[in-house]
N, C-alpha and C positions, 0 to 999 in steps of 0.2 A: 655276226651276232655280238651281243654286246657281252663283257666279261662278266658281269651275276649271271648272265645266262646261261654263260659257258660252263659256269662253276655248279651252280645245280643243277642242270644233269648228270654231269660228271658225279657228283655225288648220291644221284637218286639210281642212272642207267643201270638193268640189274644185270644183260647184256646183249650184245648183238655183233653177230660176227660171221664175215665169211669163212668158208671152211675149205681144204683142198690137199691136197695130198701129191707130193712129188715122187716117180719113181728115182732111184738114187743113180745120175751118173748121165741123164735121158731127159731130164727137165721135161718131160710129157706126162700129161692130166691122166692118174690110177685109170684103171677099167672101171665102169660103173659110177657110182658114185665119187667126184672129184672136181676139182677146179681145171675150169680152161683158160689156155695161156696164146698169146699170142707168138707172130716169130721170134726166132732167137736175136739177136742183139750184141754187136761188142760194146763190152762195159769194163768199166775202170774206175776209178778216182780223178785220173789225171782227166780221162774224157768227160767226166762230169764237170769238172771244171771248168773247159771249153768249152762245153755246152751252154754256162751260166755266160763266160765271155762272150760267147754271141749274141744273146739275147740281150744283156743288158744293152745294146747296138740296136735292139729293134723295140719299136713300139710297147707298151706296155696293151697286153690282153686280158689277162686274169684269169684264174683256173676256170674249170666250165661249170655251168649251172644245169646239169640234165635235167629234163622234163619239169620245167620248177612248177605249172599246174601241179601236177602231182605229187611232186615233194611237199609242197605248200599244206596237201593237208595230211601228211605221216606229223601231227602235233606232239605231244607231249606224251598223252595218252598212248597215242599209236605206234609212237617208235619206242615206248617202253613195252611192247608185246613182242618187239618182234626178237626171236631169238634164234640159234643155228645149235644146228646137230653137229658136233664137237668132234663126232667121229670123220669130220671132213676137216678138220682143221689142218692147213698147211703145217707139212711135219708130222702130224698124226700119229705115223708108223716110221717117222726118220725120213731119211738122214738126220735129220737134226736135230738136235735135242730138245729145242725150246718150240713145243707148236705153237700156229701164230695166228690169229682172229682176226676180224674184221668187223669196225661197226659200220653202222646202214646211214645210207642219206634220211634227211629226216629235215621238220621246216626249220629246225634251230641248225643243222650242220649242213647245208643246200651248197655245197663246194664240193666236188668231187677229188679225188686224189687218187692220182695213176700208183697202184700197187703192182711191185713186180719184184720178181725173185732171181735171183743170180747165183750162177755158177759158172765153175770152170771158165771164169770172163767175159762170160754172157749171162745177159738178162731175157727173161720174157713177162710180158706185162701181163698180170694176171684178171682174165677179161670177167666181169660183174654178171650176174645171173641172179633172178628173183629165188629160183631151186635151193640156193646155197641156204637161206635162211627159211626159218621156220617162225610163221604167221597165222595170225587168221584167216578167214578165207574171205572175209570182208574187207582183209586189209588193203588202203591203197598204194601199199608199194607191191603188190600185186600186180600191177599194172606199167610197172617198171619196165622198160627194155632192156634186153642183154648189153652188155658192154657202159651201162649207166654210171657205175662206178661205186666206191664207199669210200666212207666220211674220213674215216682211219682206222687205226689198227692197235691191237694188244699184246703181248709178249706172254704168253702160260709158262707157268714154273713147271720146270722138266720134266718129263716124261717119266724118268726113273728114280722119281724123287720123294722125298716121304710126306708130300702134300701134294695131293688130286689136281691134277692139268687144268681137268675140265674146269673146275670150280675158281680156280687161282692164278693170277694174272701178276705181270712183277714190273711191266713197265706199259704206257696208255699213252699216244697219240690221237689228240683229239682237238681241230679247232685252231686256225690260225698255223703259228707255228708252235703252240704247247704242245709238253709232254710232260708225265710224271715218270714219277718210279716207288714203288712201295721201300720203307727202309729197315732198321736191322730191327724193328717192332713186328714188321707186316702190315704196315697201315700204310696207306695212301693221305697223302696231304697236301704239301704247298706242290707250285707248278714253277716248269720253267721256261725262258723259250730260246729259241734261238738266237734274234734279236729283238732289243726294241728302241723303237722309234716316238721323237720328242713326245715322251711321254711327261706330260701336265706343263706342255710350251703354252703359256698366252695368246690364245689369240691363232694356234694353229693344231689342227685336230691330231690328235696321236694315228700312225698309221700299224695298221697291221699288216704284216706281209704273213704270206702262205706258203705252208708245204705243199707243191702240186707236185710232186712225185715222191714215193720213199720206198728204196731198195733196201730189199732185206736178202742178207749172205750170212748163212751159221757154219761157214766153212771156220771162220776163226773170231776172238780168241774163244783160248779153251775158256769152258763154261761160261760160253758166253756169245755172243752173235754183233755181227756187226749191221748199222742201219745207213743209210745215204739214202739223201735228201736234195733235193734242187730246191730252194726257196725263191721266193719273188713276190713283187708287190712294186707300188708305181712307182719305186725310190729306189729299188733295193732288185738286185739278182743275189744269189749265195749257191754254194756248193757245199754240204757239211755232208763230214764222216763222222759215227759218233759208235764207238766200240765200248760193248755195254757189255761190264761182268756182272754174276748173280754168286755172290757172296754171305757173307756178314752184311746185310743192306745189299745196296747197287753202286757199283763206280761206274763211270763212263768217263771217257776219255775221247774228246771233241778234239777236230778240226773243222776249220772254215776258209773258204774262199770268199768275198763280198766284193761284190762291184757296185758302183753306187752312180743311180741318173740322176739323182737332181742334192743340193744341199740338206743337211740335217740339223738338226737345231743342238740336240740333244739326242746322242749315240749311244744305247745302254748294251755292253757289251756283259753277256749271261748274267741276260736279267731272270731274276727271281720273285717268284708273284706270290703273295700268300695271302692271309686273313686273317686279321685282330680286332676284334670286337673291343674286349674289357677284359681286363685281371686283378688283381689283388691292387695294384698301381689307385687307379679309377673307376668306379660303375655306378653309372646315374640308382637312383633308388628303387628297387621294384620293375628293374625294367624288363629281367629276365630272374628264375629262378634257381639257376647255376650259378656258382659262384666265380667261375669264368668262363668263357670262350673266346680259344683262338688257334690256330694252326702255327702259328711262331710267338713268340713272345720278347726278342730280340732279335739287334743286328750284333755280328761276333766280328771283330777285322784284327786282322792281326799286320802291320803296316811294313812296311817296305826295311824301316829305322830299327823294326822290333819289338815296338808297341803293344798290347794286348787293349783292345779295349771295347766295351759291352755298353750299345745304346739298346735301352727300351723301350719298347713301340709305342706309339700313343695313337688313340682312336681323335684325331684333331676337331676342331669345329670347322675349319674348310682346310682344301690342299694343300700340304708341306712339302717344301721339297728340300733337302739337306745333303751339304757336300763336306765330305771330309777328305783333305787335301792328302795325298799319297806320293811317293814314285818306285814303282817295283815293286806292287803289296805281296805278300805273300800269301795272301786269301781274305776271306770272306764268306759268312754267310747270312742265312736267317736257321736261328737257332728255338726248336721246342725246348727248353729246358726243363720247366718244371713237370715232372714224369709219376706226379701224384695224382692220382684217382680221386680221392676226397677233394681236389681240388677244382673238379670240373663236375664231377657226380651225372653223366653222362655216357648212354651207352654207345656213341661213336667213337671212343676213345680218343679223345684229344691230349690223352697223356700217352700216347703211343705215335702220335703224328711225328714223321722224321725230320732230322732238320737237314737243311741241303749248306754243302761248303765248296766253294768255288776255289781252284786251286791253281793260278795262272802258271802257265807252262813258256818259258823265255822271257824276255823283260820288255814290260806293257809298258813302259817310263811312265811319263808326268800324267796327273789326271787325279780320279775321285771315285772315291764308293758312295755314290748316290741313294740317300733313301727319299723314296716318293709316298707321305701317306694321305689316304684318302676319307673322308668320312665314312662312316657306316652305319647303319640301324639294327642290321643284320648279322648272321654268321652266314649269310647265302652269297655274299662279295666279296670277290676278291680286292679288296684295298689297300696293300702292303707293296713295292716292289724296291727292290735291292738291285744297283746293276752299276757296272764299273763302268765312266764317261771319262773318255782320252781328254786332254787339254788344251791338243790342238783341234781345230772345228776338222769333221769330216765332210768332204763336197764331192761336187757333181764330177765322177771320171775317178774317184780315188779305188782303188784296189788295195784290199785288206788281207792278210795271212792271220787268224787270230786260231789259236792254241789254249784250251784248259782243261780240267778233270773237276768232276764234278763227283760226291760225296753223299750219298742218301744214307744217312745213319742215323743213331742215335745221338750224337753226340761231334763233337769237332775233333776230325783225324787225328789232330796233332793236337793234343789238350796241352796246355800252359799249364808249367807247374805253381803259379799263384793260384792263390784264391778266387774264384770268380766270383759275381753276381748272382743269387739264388732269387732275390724279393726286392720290389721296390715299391713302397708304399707311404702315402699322402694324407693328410690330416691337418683340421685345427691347428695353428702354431698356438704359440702358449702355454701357458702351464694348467694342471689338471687344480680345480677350483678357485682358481680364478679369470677375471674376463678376459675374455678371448679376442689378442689386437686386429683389428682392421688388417687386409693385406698383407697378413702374414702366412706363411704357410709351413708345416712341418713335415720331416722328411725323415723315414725311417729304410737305411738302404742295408741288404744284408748281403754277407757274403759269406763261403764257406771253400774249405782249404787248408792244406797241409803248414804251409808258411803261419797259418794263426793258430792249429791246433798243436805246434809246436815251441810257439811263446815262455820262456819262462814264468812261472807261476807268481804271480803279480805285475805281470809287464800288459798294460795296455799298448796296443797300435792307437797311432795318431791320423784323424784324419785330416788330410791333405784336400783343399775345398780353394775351386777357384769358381766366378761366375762371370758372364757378360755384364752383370747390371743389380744391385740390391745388397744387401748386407745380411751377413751370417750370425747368429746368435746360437747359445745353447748345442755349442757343440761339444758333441762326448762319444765315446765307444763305450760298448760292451758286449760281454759275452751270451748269447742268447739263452735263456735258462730251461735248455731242452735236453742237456748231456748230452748234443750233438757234437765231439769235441770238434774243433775249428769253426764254431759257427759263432762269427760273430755280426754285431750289427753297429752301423754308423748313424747318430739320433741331429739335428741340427736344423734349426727354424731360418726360414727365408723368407725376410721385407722385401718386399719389390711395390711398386706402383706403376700405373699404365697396364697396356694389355697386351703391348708385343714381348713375342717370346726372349723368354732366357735361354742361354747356353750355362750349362752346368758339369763341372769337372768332377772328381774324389776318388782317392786312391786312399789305401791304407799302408802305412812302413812304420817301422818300430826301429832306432837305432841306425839312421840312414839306410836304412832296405827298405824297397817295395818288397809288399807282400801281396798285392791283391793287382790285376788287371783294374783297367781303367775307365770308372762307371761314367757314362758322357748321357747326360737326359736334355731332353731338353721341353723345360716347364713353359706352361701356357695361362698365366695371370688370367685371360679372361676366361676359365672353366670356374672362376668366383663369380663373373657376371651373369651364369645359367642357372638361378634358383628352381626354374620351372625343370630342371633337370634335375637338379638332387633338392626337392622339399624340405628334407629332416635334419641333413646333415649341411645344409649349405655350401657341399662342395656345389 
């Protein structure tokens, strides 16, 4: 399925899930009401990895398409009815802490994925039943067979926790090889996957590879459960372990195995998928009645050298794709930053959406934090993706070990004690009553931070301005007149001509100090040749 499609379900599904029940120590389906499991199985990590080395040896198959008549029509409608009695959820009554859900095949999710549970270093595969869920009586997954399988799976917040199992879910596989995780708000937002593949290559189709098995073991860590995964797809076998704590937000802490059949163009190692619409930056006129929407609002990287620095997203007129050169980063993410309600006046809460930070574990060497953005009309697509690309090519027979932790919070683990980025906003260059030059553009960039809210009392910070291409005017700081103390903003007019993009730098230091992380944008001259997009204002 295609990714808007992925994304609105995901956002409308109210839910669906198998349910089951393990007695503790016996891996056998409760009496009564309960999920049935197949034989037992030796399982490991290390065996899953051989299992991925074999395969990438044999032909490519693809996970199975049960009954797809039938799948074909559980539509939109139909598999948003179908829902499960929670009192069968795997874990229900323990062992485990965290019970575990299942969604249904359906015409948008028509891949099935072997679910199985492991203990004491065996697995059994937990075999598919129409029983488990709760439908209409018209419905056509009704007509399902035993052992059919589901789409994926959800993670319920603990059992003995001060928010309701049944109702509340903490991390969602679903689709390809995404997953989320809710963060330290409780909202659900951007996505991630395992890997991706030449995503926005010229000329050759982005590939999706599948989860078709995921092993779920709450033997450890504490508060928390571990998941394994075989991935595959016509390019690609993987083995991942991915040991997910329920904290302040969600951490996870990834392992991978990858074997690769044939070349790749472009390797996105934890990639990060999100959606930016419009924000205070840009928004054509009357297009929407919110004054933003988006699930990130920046890329965050903090560089291998030391670096700090904050690019913001742009909704483009076709596909960007952007590399900023690294070796040994130290992370990464997409970041929601601005956590204002008046600023979105929406009751999805996109002032709650988490942001996710990628945290490489050993040293990735030479290579790039790639942002790929996409056009959009909607907030129903996902168009954003962040993902780290090695700088040597990956090819056909390479075997991969790749290592990171990943971050659903509010904010970035390790905050920098500069000033960051809060606003970046576009306008008229020129001056106020008089005419306003051709090709000029002005720029109003704010930041906020301890380093400027501690300035002595008449010391401006200076800002620091490089660009790829045009000339600066009209450059000056100031204090924003909010009593917000450290808020300040950076004001400066930009000529350019033509219509390929600029690269744009600005820092703020006062007295040979940086004081502010490093704002990197990157402006697009031809958003002046869209009148039919902003009327009034001639952006």
């Amino acid at each position: 399925m295609s990714e808007p499609d992925r994304r609105s379900l995901l956002k409308s599904a109210a839910a669906a899930a198998a349910l089951g029940l393990i007695e503790s120590g016996t891996a056998k389906a409760a009496a009564g009401k309960g999920l049935q499991f197949g034989p037992a199985r030796p399982f490991s990590f290390a065996l899953l990895k051989e299992q991925a080395r074999k395969r990438v040896r044999e032909p490519y198959v693809g996970p199975p398409h049960p009954a797809p008549g039938i799948v074909s029509e559980i539509d939109y409608e139909a598999w948003g009815q179908i829902k499960f009695d929670m009192t069968q959820a795997l874990y229900a009554n323990g062992p485990g802490q965290f019970p575990v859900s299942f969604f249904h095949l359906g015409k948008f999710f028509r891949k099935a994925v072997g679910m199985h549970v492991v203990e004491a270093g065996h697995e059994r595969e937990i075999i598919y039943d129409p029983s488990y869920f709760e439908m209409p009586e018209d419905s056509p997954a009704r007509q399902l067979p035993k052992g059919a399988g589901f789409a994926g799976l959800r993670v319920q917040e603990a059992r003995d926790g001060t928010l309701d199992w049944r109702k509340n879910d903490w991390i969602a596989f679903l689709g390809a090889d995404y997953f989320r995780a809710i963060g330290a708000l409780h909202q659900y937002g951007l996505s991630c996957r395992a890997i991706a593949l030449d995503v926005a290559v010229a000329g050759k189709p982005e590939e999706f590879p599948d989860f078709t098995h995921i092993y779920i073991d709450e033997s450890e860590p504490r508060n928390g459960l571990t998941l394994y995964a075989l991935l595959e797809g016509p390019s690609i076998v993987g083995a991942c372990k991915m040991e997910a704590v329920r904290g302040k937000g969600v951490t996870m802490d990834i392992e991978q195995m990858l074997c690769l059949r044939r070349d790749i163009t472009r390797f996105g190692v934890a990639p990060l998928t999100s959606m930016y619409w419009f924000s205070e930056t840009v928004k054509p006129t009357a297009v929407d009645w919110r004054p933003e929407v988006h699930d990130s609002d920046g890329l965050a990287m903090w560089t291998g050298g030391g670096e700090r620095v904050w690019r913001p997203l742009n909704n483009p007129a076709h596909i960007m794709a952007s590399a900023f050169l690294d070796h040994d980063p130290r992370g990464f993410g997409l970041m929601q930053r601005d956590r204002n309600f008046d600023h979105y006046q929406d009751g999805v809460f996109y002032d709650r959406r988490p942001s996710l930070w990628v945290e490489p574990k050993g040293e990735w060497g030479k290579g790039s934090v790639q942002l790929v953005e996409i056009p959009t009309d909607d907030e129903i697509h996902d168009n954003i993706v962040a993902m780290w690309v090695p700088e040597k090519p990956v090819t056909a027979g390479a075997e991969l070990e790749i290592g990171y932790k990943l971050y659903w919070l509010a904010d970035e683990p390790y905050p920098s004690p500069l000033a960051h980025c809060v606003a970046t906003r576009l306008g008229n260059g020129g001056q106020p009553g008089q005419p306003r030059p051709q090709g000029v553009r002005k720029f109003m960039v704010e930041f906020l931070g301890a380093p400027l809210a501690s300035l002595p009392y008449g010391v401006k910070p200076e800002a620091v301005l490089w660009a790829s291409r045009g000339t600066f005017s009209y450059i000056y700081t100031e204090a924003v007149p909010d009593d917000v103390p450290g808020h300040w903003r950076a004001q400066f007019d930009l000529t350019v001509t033509g219509t390929e993009p600029v690269e744009m730098r600005l820092f703020l230091r006062a007295g040979g100090k940086i004081l502010s992380e490093t704002w990197a944008y990157q402006y697009h001259p031809w958003v002046d040749c869209r009148p039919s997009c902003y009327p009034k204002t001639g952006l």
